[in-house]
C-alpha positions as CSV (number, residue, x, y, z in Angstrom):
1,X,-3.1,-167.7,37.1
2,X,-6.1,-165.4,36.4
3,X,-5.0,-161.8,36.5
4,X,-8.5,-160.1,35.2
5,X,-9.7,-157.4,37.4
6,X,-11.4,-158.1,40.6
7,X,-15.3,-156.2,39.7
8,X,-15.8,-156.4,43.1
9,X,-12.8,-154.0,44.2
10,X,-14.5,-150.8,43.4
11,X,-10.7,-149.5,42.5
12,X,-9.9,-152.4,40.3
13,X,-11.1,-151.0,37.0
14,X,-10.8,-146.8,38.0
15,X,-7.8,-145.7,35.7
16,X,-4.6,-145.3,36.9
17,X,-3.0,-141.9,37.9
18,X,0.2,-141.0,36.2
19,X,2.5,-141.8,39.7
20,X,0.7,-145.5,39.7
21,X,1.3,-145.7,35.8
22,X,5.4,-145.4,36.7
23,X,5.3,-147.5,39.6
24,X,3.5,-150.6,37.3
25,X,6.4,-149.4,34.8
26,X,9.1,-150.0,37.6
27,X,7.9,-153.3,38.3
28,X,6.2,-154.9,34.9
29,X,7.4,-152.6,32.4
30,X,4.8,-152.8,28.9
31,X,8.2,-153.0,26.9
32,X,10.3,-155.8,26.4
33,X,12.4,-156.5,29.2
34,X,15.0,-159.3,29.9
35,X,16.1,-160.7,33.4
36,X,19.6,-161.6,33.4
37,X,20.8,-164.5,36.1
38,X,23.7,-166.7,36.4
39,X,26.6,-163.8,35.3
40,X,27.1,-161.4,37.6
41,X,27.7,-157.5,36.8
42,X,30.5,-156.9,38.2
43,X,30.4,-152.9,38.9
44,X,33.1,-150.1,38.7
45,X,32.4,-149.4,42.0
46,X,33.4,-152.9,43.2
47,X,29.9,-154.4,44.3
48,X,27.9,-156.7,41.7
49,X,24.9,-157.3,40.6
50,X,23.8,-161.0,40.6
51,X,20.3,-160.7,38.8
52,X,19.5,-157.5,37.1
53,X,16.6,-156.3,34.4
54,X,16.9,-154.4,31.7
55,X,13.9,-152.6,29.7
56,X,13.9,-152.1,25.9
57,X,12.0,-150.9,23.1
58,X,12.9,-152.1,19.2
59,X,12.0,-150.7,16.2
60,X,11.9,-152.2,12.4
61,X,14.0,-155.5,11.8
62,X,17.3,-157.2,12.1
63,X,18.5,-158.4,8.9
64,X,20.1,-161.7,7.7
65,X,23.3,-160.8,8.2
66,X,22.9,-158.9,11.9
67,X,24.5,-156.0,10.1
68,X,22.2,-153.1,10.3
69,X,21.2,-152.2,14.5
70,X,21.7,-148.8,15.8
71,X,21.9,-148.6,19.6
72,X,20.6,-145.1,20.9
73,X,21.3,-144.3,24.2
74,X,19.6,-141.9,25.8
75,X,19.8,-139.0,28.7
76,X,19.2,-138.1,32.2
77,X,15.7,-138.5,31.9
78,X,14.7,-140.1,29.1
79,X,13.8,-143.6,28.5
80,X,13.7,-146.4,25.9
81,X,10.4,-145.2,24.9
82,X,11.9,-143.0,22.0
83,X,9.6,-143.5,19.2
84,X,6.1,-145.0,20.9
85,X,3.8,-143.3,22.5
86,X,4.9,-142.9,26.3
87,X,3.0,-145.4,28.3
88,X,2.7,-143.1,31.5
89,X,2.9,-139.2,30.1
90,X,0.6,-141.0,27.1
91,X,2.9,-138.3,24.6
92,X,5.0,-138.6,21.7
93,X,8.8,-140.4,21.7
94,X,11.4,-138.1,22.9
95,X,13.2,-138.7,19.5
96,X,9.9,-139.2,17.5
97,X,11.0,-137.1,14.8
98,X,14.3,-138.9,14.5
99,X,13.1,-142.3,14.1
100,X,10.7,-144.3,12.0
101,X,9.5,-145.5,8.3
102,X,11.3,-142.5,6.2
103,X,12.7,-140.8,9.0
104,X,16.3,-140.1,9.5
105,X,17.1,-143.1,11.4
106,X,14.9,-145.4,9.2
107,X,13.3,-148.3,11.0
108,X,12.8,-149.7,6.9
109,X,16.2,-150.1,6.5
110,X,17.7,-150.0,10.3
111,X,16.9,-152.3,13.4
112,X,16.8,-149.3,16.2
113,X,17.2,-150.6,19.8
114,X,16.9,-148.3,23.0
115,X,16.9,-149.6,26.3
116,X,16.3,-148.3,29.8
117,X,19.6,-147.6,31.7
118,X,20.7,-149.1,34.9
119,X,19.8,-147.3,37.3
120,X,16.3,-146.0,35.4
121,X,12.9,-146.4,36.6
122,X,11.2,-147.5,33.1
123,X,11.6,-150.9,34.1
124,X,15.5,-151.5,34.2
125,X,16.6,-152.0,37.9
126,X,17.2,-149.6,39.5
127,X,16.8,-148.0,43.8
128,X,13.0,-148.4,43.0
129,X,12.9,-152.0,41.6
130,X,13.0,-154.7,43.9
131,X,15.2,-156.6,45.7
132,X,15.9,-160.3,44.5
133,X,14.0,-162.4,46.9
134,X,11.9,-159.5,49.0
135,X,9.2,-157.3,48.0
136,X,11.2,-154.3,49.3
137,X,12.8,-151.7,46.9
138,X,16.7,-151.5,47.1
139,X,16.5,-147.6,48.3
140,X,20.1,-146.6,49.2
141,X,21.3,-150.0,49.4
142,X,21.5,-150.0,45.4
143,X,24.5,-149.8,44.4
144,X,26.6,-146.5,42.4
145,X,26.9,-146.9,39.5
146,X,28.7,-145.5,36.4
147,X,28.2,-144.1,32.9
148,X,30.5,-148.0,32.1
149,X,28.1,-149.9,34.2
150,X,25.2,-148.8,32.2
151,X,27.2,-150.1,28.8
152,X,28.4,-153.3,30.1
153,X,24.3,-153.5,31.1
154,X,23.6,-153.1,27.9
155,X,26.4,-155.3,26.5
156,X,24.6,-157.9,28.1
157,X,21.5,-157.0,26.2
158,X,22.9,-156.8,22.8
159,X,24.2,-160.1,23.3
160,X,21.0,-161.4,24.5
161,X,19.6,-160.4,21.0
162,X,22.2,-161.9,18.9
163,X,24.0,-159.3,17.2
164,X,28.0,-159.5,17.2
165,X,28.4,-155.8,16.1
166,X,26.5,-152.7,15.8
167,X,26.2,-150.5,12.6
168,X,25.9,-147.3,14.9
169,X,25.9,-146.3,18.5
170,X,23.9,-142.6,18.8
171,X,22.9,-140.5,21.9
172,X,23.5,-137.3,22.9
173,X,24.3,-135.5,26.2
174,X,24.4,-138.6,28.7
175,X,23.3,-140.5,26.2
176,X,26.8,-139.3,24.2
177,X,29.0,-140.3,27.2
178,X,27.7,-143.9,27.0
179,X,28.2,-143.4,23.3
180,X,32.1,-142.7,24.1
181,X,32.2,-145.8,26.3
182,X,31.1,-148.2,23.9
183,X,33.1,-146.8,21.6
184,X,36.3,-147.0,24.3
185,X,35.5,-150.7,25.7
186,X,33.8,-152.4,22.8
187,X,36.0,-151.2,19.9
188,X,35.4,-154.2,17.9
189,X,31.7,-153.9,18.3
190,X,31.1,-151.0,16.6
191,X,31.0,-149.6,13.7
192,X,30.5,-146.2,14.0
193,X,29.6,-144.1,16.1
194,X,27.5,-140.3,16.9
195,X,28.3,-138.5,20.3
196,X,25.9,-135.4,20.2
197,X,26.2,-132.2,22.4
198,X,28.7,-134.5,25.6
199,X,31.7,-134.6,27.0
200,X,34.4,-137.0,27.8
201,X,34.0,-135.9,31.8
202,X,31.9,-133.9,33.2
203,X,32.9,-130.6,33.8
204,X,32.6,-129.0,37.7
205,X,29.9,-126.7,36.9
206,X,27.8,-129.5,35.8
207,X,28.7,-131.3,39.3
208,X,27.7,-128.4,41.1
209,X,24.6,-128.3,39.2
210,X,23.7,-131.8,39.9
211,X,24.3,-131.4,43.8
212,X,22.1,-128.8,44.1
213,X,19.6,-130.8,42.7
214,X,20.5,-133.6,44.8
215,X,20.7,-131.4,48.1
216,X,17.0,-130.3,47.2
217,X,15.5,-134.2,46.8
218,X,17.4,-135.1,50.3
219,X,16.2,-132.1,52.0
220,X,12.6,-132.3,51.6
221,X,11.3,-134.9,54.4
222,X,9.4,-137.0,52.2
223,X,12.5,-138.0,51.1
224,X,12.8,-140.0,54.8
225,X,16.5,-141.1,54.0
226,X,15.6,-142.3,50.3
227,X,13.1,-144.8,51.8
228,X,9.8,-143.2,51.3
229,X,8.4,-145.8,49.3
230,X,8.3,-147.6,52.8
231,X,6.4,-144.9,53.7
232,X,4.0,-144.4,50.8
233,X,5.7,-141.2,50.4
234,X,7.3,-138.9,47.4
235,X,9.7,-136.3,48.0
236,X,7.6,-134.4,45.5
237,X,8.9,-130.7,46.4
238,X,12.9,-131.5,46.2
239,X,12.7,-133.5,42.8
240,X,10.7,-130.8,41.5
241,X,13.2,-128.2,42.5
242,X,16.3,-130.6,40.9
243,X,14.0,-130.2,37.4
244,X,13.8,-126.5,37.5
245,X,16.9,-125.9,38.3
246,X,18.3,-128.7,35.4
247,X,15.9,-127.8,33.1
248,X,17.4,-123.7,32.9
249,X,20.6,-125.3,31.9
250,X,19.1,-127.2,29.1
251,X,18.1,-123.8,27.5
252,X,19.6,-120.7,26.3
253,X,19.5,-117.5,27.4
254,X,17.8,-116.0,23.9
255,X,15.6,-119.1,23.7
256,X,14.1,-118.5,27.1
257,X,13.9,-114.6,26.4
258,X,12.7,-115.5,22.6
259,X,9.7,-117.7,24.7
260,X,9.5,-115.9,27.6
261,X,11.0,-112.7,28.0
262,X,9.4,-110.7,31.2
263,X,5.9,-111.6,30.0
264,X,3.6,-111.9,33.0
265,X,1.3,-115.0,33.5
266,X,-2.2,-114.6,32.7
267,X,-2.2,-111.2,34.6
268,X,-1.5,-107.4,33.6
269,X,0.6,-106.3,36.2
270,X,2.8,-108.1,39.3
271,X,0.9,-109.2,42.2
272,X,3.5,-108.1,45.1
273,X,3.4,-111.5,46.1
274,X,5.3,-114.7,45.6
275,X,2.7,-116.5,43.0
276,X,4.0,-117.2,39.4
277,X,3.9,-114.0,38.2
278,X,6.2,-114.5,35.4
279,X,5.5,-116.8,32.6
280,X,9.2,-118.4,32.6
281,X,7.9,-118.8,36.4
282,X,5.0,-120.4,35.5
283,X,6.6,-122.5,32.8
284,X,9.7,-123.7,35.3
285,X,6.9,-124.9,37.9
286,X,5.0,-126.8,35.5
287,X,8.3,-128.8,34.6
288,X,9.0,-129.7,37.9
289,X,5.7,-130.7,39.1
290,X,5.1,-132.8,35.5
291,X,8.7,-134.1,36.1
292,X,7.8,-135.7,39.6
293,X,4.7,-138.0,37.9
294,X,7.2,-139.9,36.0
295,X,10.2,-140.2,37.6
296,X,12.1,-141.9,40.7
297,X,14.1,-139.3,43.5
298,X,16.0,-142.1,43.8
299,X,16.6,-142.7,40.6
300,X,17.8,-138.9,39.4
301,X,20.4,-138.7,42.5
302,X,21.9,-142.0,41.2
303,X,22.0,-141.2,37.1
304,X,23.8,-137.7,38.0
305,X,26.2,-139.2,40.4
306,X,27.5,-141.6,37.4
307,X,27.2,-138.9,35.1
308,X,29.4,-136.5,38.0
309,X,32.1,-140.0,38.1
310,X,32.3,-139.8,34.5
311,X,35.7,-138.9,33.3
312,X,37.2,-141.1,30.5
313,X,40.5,-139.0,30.5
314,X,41.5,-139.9,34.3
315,X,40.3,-143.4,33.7
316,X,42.9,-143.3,31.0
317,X,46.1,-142.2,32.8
318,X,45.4,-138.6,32.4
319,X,45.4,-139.3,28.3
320,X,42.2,-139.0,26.6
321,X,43.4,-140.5,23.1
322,X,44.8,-143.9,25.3
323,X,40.7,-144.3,25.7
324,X,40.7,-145.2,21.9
325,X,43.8,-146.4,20.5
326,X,43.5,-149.2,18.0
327,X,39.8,-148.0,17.0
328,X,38.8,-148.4,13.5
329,X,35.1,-147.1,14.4
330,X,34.1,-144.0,12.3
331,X,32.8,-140.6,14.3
332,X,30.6,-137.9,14.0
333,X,31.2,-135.8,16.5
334,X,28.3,-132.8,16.6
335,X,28.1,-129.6,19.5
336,X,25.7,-126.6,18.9
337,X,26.9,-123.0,19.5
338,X,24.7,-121.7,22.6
339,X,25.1,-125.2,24.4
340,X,26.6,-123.9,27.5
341,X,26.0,-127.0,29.5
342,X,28.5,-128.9,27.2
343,X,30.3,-125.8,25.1
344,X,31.7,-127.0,21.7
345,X,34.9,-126.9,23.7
346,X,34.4,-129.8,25.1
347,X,33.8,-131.4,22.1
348,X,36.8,-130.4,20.6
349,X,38.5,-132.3,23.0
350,X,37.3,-135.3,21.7
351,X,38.1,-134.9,18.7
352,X,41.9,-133.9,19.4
353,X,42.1,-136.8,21.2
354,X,40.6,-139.1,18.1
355,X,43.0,-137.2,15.8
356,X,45.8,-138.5,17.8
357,X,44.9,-141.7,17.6
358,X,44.6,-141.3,13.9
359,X,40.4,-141.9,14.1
360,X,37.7,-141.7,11.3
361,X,36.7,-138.7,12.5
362,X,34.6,-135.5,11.8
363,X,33.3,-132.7,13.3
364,X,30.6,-130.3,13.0
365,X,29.2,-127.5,15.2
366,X,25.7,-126.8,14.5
367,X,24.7,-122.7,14.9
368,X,22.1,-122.5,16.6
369,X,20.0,-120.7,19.6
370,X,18.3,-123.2,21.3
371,X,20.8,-124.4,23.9
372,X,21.9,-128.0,25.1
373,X,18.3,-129.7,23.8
374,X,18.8,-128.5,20.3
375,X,19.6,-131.7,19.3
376,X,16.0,-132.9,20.3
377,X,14.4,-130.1,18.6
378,X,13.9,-129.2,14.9
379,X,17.7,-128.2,13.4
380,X,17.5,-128.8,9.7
381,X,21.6,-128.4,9.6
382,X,22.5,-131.7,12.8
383,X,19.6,-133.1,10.6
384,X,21.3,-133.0,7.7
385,X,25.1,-133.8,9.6
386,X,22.9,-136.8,10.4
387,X,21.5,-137.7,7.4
388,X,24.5,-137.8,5.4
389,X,26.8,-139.4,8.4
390,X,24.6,-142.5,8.9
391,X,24.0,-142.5,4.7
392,X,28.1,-142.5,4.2
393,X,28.5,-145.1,6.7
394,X,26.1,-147.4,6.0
395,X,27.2,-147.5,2.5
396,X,30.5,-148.6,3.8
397,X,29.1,-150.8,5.9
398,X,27.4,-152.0,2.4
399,X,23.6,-151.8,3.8
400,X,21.2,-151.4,0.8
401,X,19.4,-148.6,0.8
402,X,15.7,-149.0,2.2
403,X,13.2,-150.9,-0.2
404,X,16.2,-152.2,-1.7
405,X,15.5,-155.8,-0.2
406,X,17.5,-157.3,3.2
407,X,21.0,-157.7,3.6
C-alpha cells in the first residue's frame, strides 16, 4: 500500500500541531510497539483484555547471556520516551541525564528498556486507542486498571523480548509502586531492584489530590461523558486544572519560593484583576495548558485511579512484609527530605517490612529542597546512591564493567 502524502490535499504536507502529533502517537506510535493476541490479560478488576499493545523504547544491547536489562518504569505522566528526543514536545528524555553512553545507567554496558504503561497514550492501549474491530476509541468502556495490571503488561513484554530475568527494576514515584510489584509478583525475575521517592499505598491525601483533579476533567463540558473524541472535542480547561493542581505537589515550598517567591509577571505592580499577575501564576498556567498538547483526559483519570487502588499492604492481609517473603532480590530504597507527596515515612515502611523478611536491603534519604521531582533533577548525593547501588550489584551479578567486552 502506498502511504506517501496526497500533494493534492493542501493539508497533507502542513506540519502537524502538537495535539495531532499525540493522537498519530496513540494510534501508530514512532517506537517499537508489540500487539499481543491469543493470551488474554486477565485484570485485577475481573475484566480482560483479549488483544492489547504495548509501546517501548530500548537503549544499548542485550548481552549473550540475557544478564544485563534494566526495566524503568516510569510515572503519572511520563512515557517510554526517557532518553530520545520526545516525538510530540520535540524535548529532551525525562531521564536524559540518567541514561546513556557513560551515564549512570550505562547503555555500554546495560540493555535499558522503558515501555508505555497500560492505560498510557504513547502508544500502549489505553481509553484513547481503539477498540479491536471498530474505529471507535474504548472511552469509559476501558477497563480499571491497576498499578499490577500495568506489570503483568509488561511481563508480557519482557517475555516477548527474551529475557528470563532482569538485572534491575528502577522508577520512582508511580514508577516505584510498579517497581514494588515486580518485585512482589515476579520474585524470581529480578535481581534487584530501586523504588525512588513511593509508597507501598497510596496515602489519602494523595487520593484527595487525584479527585480533585479528576472532578475538574469531568466537569468541564468538553469532557461530554469521557467521549469527546466522538465529538472532536478536548476537555482542555479541566485537565489543565488536574496539572496545576498535581504539579504544586511535585514541588516544595522553598523551591517554589527559591523560583518564584511573590515576584510579579512582566509587570511592576498588581493589576486588580484576575490575569497572571504572579509569576508562580504564570508558571502554574503554562503547565497546564503545555500538559493538555500531550496527554489524554482519559488517560490521567484512569493512571490515578490505579495509582488511588494501590495498596500492597491490604492486598497482603493487612501485612506488608507477606508481599515479599522468600525474595532474594537486593533493594535500594531512596526518599528525599522535602518530598511531601511521599514523606520518607513512607518509605521507611518499606523497608521495615523488607527487614522482616530478612531482605537485601538499604536505605538512604537524600537531603534535599526540591520536593517529590528531585529525583528527576540534578542531586549529586541519589546520584551517587545510584551509582554505587547498580555498581555493587552488577558486580554480583558478575556484569563486566563497560568496554570490558559482553557477558
Amino acid at each position: 500500500m502506498d502511504t506517501s502524502p496526497d500533494t493534492n490535499d493542501p493539508n497533507a504536507l502542513r506540519p502537524l500541531s502538537q495535539p495531532e502529533h499525540r493522537l498519530r502517537e496513540v494510534m501508530t506510535p514512532s517506537s517499537r510497539h508489540v500487539v499481543f493476541t491469543g493470551a488474554p490479560l486477565k485484570l485485577d478488576g475481573g475484566q480482560s483484555l483479549d488483544t492489547f499493545q504495548i509501546a517501548y523504547q530500548t537503549y544499548g544491547e542485550l548481552n549473550a547471556a540475557k544478564s544485563n536489562a534494566i526495566l524503568i518504569c516510569h510515572a503519572l505522566t511520563a512515557d517510554q520516551h526517557v532518553a530520545n528526543v520526545h516525538p510530540v514536545t520535540g524535548k529532551p528524555g525525562w531521564w536524559q541525564d540518567m541514561v546513556g553512553p557513560g551515564e549512570l545507567i550505562d547503555t555500554n554496558r546495560f540493555f535499558v528498556i522503558c515501555s508505555n504503561i497500560l492505560g498510557g497514550c504513547m502508544g500502549s492501549t489505553g481509553p484513547a486507542s481503539l477498540k479491536p474491530g471498530t474505529d471507535t476509541p474504548y472511552g469509559l468502556d476501558f477497563p480499571v486498571i491497576t498499578i499490577g495490571d500495568m506489570v503483568e503488561a509488561q511481563a508480557r513484554l519482557i517475555d516477548h523480548l527474551g529475557i528470563p530475568d532482569l538485572f534491575a527494576v528502577i522508577g520512582g514515584s508511580m514508577g516505584g509502586m510498579q517497581v514494588l510489584e515486580w518485585a512482589a509478583r515476579h520474585k524470581e525475575r529480578v535481581f534487584c531492584a530501586m523504588p525512588i521517592a513511593t509508597a507501598a499505598w497510596h496515602s489519602s491525601q494523595n487520593i484527595a489530590f487525584h479527585e480533585v483533579g479528576r472532578q475538574a476533567v469531568m466537569a468541564d463540558p468538553d469532557w461530554c461523558g469521557g467521549n469527546y473524541y466522538a465529538h472532536g472535542k478536548v476537555p482542555r480547561n479541566g485537565l489543565a486544572v488536574a496539572r496545576m493542581a498535581a504539579h504544586i505537589t511535585y514541588l516544595s515550598e522553598e523551591a517554589l519560593h527559591r523560583k518564584f517567591g511573590r515576584s510579579l509577571q512582566d509587570r511592576s505592580q498588581v493589576t486588580f484583576s484576575f490575569n497572571a499577575d504572579f509569576q508562580v501564576e504564570s508558571y502554574l498556567r503554562h503547565q497546564g495548558s503545555s500538559f493538555v498538547d500531550r496527554f489524554d483526559a482519559n488517560s490521567y483519570l484512569y493512571i490515578t485511579r490505579a495509582m488511588d487502588y494501590f495498596d500492597m499492604k491490604s492486598a497482603h492481609g493487612g501485612q506488608l512484609a507477606e508481599a515479599f517473603r522468600g525474595t532474594r532480590t537486593r533493594f535500594c530504597v531512596v526518599s528525599f527530605t522535602s518530598d511531601w507527596l511521599y514523606p520518607t515515612r513512607e518509605s521507611r515502611a518499606i523497608v521495615h517490612a523488607l527487614n522482616a523478611v530478612a531482605a537485601n536491603v538499604s536505605f538512604v534519604e537524600i537531603e534535599s529542597d526540591k520536593g517529590h521531582d528531585a529525583f528527576l533533577l540534578d542531586e549529586p548525593d541519589f546520584f551517587n546512591t545510584m551509582r554505587g547501588f547498580i555498581s555493587a550489584a552488577a558486580t554480583k551479578r558478575g556484569l563486566p564493567p563497560a568496554g570490558n567486552g559482553r557477558a
